[in-house]
N, CA and C atoms as a LAMMPS dump frame, in Angstrom:
ITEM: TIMESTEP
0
ITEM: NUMBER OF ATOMS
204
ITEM: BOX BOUNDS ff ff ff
-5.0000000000000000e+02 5.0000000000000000e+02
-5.0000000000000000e+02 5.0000000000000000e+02
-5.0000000000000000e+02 5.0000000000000000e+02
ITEM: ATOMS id mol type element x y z
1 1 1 N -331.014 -150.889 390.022
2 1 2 C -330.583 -149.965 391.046
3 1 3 C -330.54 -150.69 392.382
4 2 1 N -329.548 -150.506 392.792
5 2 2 C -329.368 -150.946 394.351
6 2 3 C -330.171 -150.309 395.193
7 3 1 N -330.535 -151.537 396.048
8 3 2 C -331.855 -150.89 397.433
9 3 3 C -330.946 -150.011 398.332
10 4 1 N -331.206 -148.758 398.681
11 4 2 C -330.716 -147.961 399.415
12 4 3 C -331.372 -147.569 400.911
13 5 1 N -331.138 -147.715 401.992
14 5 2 C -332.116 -147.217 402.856
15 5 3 C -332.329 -145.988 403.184
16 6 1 N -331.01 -145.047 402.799
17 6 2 C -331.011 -143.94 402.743
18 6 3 C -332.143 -142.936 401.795
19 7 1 N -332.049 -143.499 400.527
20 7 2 C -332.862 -142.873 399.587
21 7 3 C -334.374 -143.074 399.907
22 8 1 N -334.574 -144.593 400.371
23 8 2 C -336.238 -144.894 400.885
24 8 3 C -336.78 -144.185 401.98
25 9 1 N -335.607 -143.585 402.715
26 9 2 C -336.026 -142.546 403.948
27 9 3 C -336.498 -141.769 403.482
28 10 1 N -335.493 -141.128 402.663
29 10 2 C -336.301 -139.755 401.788
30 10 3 C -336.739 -139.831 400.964
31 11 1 N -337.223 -140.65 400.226
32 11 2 C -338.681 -141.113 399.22
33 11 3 C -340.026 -140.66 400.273
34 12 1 N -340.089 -141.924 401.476
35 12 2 C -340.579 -141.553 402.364
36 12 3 C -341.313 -140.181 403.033
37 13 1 N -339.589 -139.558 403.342
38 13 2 C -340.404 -138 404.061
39 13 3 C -340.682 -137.47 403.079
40 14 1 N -340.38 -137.681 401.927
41 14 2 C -341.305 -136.455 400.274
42 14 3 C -342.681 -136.403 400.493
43 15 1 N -343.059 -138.043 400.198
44 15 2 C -344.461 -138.51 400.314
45 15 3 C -344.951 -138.052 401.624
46 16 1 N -344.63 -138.306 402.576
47 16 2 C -345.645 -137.686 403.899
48 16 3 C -345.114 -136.055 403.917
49 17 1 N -344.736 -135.44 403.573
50 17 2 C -344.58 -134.009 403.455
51 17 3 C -345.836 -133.306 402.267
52 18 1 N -345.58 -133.947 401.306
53 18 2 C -346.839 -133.989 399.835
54 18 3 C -348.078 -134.206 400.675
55 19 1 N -348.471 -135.34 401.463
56 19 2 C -349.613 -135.898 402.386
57 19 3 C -350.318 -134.546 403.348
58 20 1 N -348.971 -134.129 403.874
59 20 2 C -349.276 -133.138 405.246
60 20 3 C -349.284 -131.975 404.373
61 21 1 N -349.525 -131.441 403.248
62 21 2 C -349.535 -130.37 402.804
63 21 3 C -351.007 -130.424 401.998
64 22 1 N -351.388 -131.63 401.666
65 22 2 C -352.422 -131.696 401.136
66 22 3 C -353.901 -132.447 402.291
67 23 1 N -353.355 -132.974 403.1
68 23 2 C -354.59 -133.482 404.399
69 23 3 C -355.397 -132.144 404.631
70 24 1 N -356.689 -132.138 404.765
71 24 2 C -357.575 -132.001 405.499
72 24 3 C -358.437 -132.493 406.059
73 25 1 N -359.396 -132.26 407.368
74 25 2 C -360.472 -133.413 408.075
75 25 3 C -361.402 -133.777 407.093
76 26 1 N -361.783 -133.371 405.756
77 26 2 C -362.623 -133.386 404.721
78 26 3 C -361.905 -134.282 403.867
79 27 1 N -361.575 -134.392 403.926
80 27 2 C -360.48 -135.133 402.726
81 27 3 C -360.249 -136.626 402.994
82 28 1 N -360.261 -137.582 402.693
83 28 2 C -359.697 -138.875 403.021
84 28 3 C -358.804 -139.606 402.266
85 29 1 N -357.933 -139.998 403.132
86 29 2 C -356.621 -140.83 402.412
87 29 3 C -356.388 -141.554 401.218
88 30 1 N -357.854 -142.432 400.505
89 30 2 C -357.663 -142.694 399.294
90 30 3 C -357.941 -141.598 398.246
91 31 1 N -358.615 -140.547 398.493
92 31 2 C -358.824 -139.585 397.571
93 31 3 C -357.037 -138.815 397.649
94 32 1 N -356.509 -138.419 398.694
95 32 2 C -355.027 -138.556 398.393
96 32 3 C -354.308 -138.883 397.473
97 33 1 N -354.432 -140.424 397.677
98 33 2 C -353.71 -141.212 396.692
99 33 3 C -353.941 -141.283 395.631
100 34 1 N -354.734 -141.625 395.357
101 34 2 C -355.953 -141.731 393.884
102 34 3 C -355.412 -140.405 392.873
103 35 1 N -355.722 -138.773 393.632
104 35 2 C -355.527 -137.625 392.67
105 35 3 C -354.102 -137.077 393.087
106 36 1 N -354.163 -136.611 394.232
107 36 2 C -352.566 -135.378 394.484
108 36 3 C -351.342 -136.505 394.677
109 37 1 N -351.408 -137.5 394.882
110 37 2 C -349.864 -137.898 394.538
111 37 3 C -349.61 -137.945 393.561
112 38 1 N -350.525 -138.302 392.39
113 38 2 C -350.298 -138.685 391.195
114 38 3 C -349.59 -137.394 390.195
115 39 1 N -350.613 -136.252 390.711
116 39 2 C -349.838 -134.7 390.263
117 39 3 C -349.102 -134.608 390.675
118 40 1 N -348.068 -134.917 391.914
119 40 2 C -346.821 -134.87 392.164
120 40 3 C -345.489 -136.118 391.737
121 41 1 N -346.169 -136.921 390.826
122 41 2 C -345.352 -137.861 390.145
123 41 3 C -344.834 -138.737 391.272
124 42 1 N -345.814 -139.472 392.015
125 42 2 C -345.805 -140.319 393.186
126 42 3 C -347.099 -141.217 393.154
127 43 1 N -346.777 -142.39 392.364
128 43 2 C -347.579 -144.004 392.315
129 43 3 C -347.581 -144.785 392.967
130 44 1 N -348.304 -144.822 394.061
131 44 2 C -348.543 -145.865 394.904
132 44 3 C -350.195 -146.331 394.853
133 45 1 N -349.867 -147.511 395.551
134 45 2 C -350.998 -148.178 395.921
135 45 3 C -351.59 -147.78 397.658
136 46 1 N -352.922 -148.329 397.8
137 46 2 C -353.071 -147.657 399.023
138 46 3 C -352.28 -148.267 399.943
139 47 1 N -352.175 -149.699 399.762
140 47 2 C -351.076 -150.828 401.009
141 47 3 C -349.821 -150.193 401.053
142 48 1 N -348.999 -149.463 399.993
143 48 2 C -347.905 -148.755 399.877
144 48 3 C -347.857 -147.704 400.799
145 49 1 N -349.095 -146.676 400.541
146 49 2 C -349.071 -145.451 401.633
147 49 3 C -349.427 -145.975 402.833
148 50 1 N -350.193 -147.097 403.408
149 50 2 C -350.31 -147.304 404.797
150 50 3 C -349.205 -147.592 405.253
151 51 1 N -348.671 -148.35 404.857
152 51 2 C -347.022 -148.973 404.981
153 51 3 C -345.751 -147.68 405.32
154 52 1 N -345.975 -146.53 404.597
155 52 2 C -344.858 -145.732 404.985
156 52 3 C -345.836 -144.616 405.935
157 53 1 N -347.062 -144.965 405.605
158 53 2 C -347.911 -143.427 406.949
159 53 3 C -347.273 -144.209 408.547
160 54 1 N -347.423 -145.527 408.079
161 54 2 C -347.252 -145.843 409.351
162 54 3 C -345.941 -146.238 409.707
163 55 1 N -344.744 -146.021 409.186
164 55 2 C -343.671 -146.128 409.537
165 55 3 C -342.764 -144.859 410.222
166 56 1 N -341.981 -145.429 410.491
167 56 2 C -340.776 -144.011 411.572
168 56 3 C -339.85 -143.679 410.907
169 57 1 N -339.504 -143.176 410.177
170 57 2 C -338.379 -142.517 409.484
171 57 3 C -337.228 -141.467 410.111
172 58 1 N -335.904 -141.663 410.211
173 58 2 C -335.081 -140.965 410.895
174 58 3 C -335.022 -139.451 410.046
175 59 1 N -334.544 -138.234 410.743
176 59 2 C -334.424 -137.13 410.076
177 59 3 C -333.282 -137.036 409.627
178 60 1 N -332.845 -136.782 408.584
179 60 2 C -331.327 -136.725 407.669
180 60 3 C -330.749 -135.31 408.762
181 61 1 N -329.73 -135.803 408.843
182 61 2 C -328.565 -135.137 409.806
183 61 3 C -327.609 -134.659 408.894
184 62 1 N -327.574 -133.493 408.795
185 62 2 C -326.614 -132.561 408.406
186 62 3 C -325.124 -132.105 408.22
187 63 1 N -324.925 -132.398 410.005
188 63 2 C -324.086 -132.204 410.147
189 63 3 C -322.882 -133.842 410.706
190 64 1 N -323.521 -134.987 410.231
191 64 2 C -323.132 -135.857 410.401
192 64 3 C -322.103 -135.979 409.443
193 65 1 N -322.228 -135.678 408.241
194 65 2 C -320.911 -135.838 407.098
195 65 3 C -320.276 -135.277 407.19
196 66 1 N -319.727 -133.611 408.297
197 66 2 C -319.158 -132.437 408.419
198 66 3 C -317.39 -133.178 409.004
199 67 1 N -317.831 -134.064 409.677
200 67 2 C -316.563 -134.741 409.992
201 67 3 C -315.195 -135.256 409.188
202 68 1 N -315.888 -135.565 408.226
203 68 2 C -315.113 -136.548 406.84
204 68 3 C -314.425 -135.201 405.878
């Protein structure tokens, strides 16, 4: 499969959407990873999730293809 940057955006916002639905101050980031990604069919390593927690991802625009 061809590397897409489009699709890794939204790989991306899945995973931190899954993250922000499951964070609490009780909770810590490898217990995250370790159990609730895995129930959501999302395998990463922890260097993987630091890597996209800490990245900027653009918001998919809607109305950008409306033109064509």
């Amino acid at each position: 499969m061809a590397y897409n940057k489009k699709n890794y955006n939204k790989t991306a916002r899945y995973i931190i959407e899954v993250y922000n639905a499951a964070k609490t101050p009780d909770i810590p980031d490898t217990k995250i990873v370790r159990t609730i990604f895995p129930q959501n069919n999302i395998h990463l390593s922890y260097r993987q999730w630091m890597n996209i927690k800490g990245g900027v991802f653009p918001k998919e625009n809607p109305d950008q293809l409306s033109f064509f």
